[in-house]
C-alpha positions as CSV (number, residue, x, y, z in Angstrom):
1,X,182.2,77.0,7.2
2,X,180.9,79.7,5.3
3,X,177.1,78.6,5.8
4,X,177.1,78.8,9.6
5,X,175.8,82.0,11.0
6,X,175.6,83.3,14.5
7,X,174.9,85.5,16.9
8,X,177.7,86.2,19.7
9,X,176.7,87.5,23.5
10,X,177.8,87.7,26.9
11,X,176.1,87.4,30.3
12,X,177.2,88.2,33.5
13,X,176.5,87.5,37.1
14,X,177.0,89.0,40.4
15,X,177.7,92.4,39.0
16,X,180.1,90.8,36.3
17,X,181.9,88.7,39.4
18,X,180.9,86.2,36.8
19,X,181.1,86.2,33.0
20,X,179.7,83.7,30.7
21,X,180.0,83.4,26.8
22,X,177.4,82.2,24.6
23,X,176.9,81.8,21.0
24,X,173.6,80.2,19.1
25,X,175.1,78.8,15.7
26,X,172.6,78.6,12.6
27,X,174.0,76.5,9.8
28,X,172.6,74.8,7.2
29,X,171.5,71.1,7.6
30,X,169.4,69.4,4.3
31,X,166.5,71.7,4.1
32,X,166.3,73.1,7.7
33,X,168.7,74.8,10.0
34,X,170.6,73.4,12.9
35,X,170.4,75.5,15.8
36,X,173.4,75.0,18.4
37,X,173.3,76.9,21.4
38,X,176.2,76.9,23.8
39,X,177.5,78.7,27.1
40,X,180.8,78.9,28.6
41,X,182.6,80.7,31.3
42,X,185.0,80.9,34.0
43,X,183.7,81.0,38.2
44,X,187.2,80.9,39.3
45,X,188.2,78.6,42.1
46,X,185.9,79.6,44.4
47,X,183.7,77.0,46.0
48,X,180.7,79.4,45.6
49,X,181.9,79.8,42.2
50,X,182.1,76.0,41.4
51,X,178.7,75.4,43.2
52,X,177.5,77.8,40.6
53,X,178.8,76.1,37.6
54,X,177.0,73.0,38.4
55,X,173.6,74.5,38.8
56,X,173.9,76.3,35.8
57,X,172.3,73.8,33.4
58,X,169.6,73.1,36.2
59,X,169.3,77.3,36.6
60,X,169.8,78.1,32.7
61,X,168.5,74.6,31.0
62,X,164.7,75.7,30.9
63,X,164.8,79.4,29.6
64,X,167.3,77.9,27.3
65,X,164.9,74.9,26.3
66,X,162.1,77.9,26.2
67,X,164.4,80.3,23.8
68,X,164.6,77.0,21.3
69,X,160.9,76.5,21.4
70,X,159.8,80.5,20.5
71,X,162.7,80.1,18.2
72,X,161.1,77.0,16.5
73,X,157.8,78.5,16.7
74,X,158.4,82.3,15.1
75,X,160.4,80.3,12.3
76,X,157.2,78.1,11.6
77,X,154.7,81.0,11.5
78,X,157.1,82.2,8.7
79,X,157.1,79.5,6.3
């Protein structure tokens, strides 16, 4: 909808052997904001490739978990 805000960004691993897309969605829920944060990318077939993709929320989980909570904290100061 026309509430929801986000910001758009790419990463990319092994010298961009590896892309991944992410987007952290804002949108309006009662009188707060939801915060949705998602990845998503393609390893290829690879079995290197598809041993990375299941060590990617183990790998990523915490800095994203960390990202939330200075997120949640900087937003709080500002109130």
């Amino acid at each position: 909808s026309d509430s929801n805000k986000g910001i758009q960004y790419d990463l990319q691993f092994e010298e961009g052997k590896y892309r991944v897309d992410g987007f952290i969605l804002l949108s309006a829920e009662g009188s707060g904001t939801k915060v949705t944060w998602s990845n998503r990318g393609d390893v290829g077939g690879s079995p290197v490739g598809k041993l990375l993709a299941r060590f990617m929320d183990p790998i990523m989980g915490p800095d994203l978990e960390e990202g939330l909570q200075n997120l949640k904290e900087i937003v709080e100061k500002k109130e």
